[in-house]
C-alpha positions as CSV (number, residue, x, y, z in Angstrom):
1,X,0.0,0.0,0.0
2,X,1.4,3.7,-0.9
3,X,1.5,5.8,1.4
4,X,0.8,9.9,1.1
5,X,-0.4,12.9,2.1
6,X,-2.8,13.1,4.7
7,X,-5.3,15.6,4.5
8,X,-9.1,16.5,6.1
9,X,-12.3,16.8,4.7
10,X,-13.8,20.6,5.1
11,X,-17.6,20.7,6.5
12,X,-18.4,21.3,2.6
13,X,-16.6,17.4,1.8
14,X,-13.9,19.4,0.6
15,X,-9.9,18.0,0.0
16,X,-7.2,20.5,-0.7
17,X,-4.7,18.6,-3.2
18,X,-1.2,19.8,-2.0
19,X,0.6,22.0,-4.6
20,X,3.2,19.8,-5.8
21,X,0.4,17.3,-7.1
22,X,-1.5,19.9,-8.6
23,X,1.7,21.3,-10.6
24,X,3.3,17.7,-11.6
25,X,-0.2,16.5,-12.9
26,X,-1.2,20.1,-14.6
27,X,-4.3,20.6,-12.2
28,X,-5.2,24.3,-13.1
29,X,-7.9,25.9,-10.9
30,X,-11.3,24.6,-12.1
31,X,-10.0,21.7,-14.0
32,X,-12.3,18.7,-14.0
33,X,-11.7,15.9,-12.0
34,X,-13.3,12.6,-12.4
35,X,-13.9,10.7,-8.7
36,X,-14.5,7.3,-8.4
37,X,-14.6,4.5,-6.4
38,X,-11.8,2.1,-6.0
39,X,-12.7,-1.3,-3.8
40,X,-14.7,-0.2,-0.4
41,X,-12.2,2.5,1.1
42,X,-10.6,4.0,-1.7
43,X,-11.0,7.2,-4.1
44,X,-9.3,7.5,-7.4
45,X,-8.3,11.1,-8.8
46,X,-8.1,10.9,-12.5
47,X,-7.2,14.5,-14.3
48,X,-10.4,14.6,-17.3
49,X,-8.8,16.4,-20.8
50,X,-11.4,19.6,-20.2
51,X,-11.8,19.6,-24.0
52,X,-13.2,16.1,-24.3
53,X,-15.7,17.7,-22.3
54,X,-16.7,19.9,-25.2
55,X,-15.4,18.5,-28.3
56,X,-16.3,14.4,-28.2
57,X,-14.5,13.0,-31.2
58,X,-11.6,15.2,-31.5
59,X,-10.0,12.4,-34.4
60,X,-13.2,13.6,-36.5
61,X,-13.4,17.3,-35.6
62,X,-9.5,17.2,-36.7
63,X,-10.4,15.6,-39.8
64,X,-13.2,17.7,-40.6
65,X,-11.3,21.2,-39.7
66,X,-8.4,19.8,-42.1
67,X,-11.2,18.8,-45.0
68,X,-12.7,22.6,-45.0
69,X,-9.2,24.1,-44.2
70,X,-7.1,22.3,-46.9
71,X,-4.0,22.7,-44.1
72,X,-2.8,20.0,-42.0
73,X,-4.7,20.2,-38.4
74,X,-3.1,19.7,-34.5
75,X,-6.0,19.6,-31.8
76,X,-4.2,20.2,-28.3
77,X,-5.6,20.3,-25.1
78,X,-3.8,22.6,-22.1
79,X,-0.8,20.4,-22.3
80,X,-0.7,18.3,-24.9
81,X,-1.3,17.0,-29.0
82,X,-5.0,15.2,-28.4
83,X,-5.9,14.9,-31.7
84,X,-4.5,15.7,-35.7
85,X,-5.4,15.1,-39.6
86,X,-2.1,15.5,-41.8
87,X,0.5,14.2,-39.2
88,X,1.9,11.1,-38.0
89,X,-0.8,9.7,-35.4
90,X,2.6,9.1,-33.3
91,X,2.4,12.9,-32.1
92,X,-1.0,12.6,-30.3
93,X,0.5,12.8,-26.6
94,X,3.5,14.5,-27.3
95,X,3.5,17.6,-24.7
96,X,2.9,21.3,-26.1
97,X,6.0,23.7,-25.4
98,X,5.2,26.9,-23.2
99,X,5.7,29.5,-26.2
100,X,2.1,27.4,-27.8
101,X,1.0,27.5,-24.1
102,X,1.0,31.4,-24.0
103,X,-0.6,32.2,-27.4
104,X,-3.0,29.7,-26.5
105,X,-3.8,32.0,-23.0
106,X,-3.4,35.1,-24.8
107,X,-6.4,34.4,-26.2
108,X,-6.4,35.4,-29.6
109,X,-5.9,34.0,-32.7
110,X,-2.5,34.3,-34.2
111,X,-0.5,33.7,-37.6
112,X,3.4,32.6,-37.2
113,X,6.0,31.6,-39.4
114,X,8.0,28.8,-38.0
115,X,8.2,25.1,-37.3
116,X,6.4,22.5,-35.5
117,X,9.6,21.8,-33.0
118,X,8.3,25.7,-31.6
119,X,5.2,24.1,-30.5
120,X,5.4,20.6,-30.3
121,X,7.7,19.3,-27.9
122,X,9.7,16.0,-29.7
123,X,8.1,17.0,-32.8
124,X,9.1,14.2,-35.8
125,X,12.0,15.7,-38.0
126,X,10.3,15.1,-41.0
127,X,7.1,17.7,-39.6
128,X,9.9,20.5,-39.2
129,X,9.8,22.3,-42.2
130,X,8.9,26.2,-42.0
131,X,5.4,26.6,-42.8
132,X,2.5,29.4,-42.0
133,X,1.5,28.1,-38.6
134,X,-2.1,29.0,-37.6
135,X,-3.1,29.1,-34.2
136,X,-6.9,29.3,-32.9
137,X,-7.9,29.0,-28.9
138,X,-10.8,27.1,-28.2
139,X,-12.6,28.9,-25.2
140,X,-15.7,27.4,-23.5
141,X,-17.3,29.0,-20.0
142,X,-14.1,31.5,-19.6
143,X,-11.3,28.3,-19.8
144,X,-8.9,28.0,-22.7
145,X,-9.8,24.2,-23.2
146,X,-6.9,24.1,-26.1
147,X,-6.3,25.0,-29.8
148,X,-6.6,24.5,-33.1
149,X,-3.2,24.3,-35.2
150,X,-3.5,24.8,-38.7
151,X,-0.4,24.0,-41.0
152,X,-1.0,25.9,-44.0
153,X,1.8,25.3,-46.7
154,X,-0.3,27.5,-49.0
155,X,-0.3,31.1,-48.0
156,X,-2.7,32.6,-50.7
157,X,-5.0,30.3,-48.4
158,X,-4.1,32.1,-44.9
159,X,-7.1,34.3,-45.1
160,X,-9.8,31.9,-45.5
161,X,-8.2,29.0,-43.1
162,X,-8.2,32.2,-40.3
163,X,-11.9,32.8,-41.3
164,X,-12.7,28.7,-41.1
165,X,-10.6,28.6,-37.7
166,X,-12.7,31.6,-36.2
167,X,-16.2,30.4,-36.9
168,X,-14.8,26.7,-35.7
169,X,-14.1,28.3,-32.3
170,X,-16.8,30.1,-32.1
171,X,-18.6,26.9,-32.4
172,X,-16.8,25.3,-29.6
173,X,-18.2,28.6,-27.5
174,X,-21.4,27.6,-28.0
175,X,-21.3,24.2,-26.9
């Protein structure tokens, strides 16, 4: 048996989860939390992704953003790739790198020049060319639940693909 912190229950069945969990598991404030039931005297703690919440196939919403887009598509939660159309499925998990992190908290949509390796922690070599890089927050309730990534090898295309991205998100608002 593993033993840990101990903490009490608050009159409103409350547990604090110590700091150090929180930051090494990526616990933001109001992050959902799924609780369940392990034998008779034991709780489980399993982080939920917050934008499987909203978006339920992200595999298909990927595939669909990349169909209407013509670019190649990266769906990332707060932390990490979730879900792609265009890539190597071997990149869903790979974490996101704090510079994708900020414009993703920033809030609005931006247009960079660069390569995946700036966003994509372990990104494959053969992804890191320099391309028009797209990037769209999806907000729901006031919480940046992730992005959209568009790859966009065709820049006469920028304009609409930032048009497609916006009414996308704004989809995901309503939702």
């Amino acid at each position: 048996m593993k033993s840990g912190i101990i903490r009490r229950v608050d009159d409103l069945g409350r547990i604090v989860i110590p700091k150090e969990i929180r930051r090494s598991l990526k616990i933001k404030t109001g992050a959902p939390l799924e609780i369940s039931l392990v034998g008779e005297e034991e709780l489980s703690l399993r982080r939920v992704d917050s934008l499987l919440s909203v978006v339920i196939n992200p595999d298909g919403f990927a595939s669909t953003v990349a169909e209407f887009s013509g670019c190649s598509i990266i769906i990332v939660n707060d932390s990490e790739v979730s879900a792609l159309s265009g890539f190597k499925k071997s990149m869903i998990g790979l974490p996101i790198t704090n510079k994708l992190i900020s414009h993703l908290e920033n809030r609005e949509q931006i247009t960079i020049t660069a390569t995946l390796e700036a966003l994509i922690e372990r990104s494959p070599i053969e992804h890191n060319a320099v391309a028009t890089i797209i990037i769209e927050p999806l907000i729901n309730d006031s919480s940046v639940l992730g992005g959209i990534v568009a790859v966009c090898l065709d820049i006469k295309k920028v304009e609409e693909v930032k048009t497609i991205l916006r009414y996308t998100s704004a989809l995901v608002r309503v939702f």
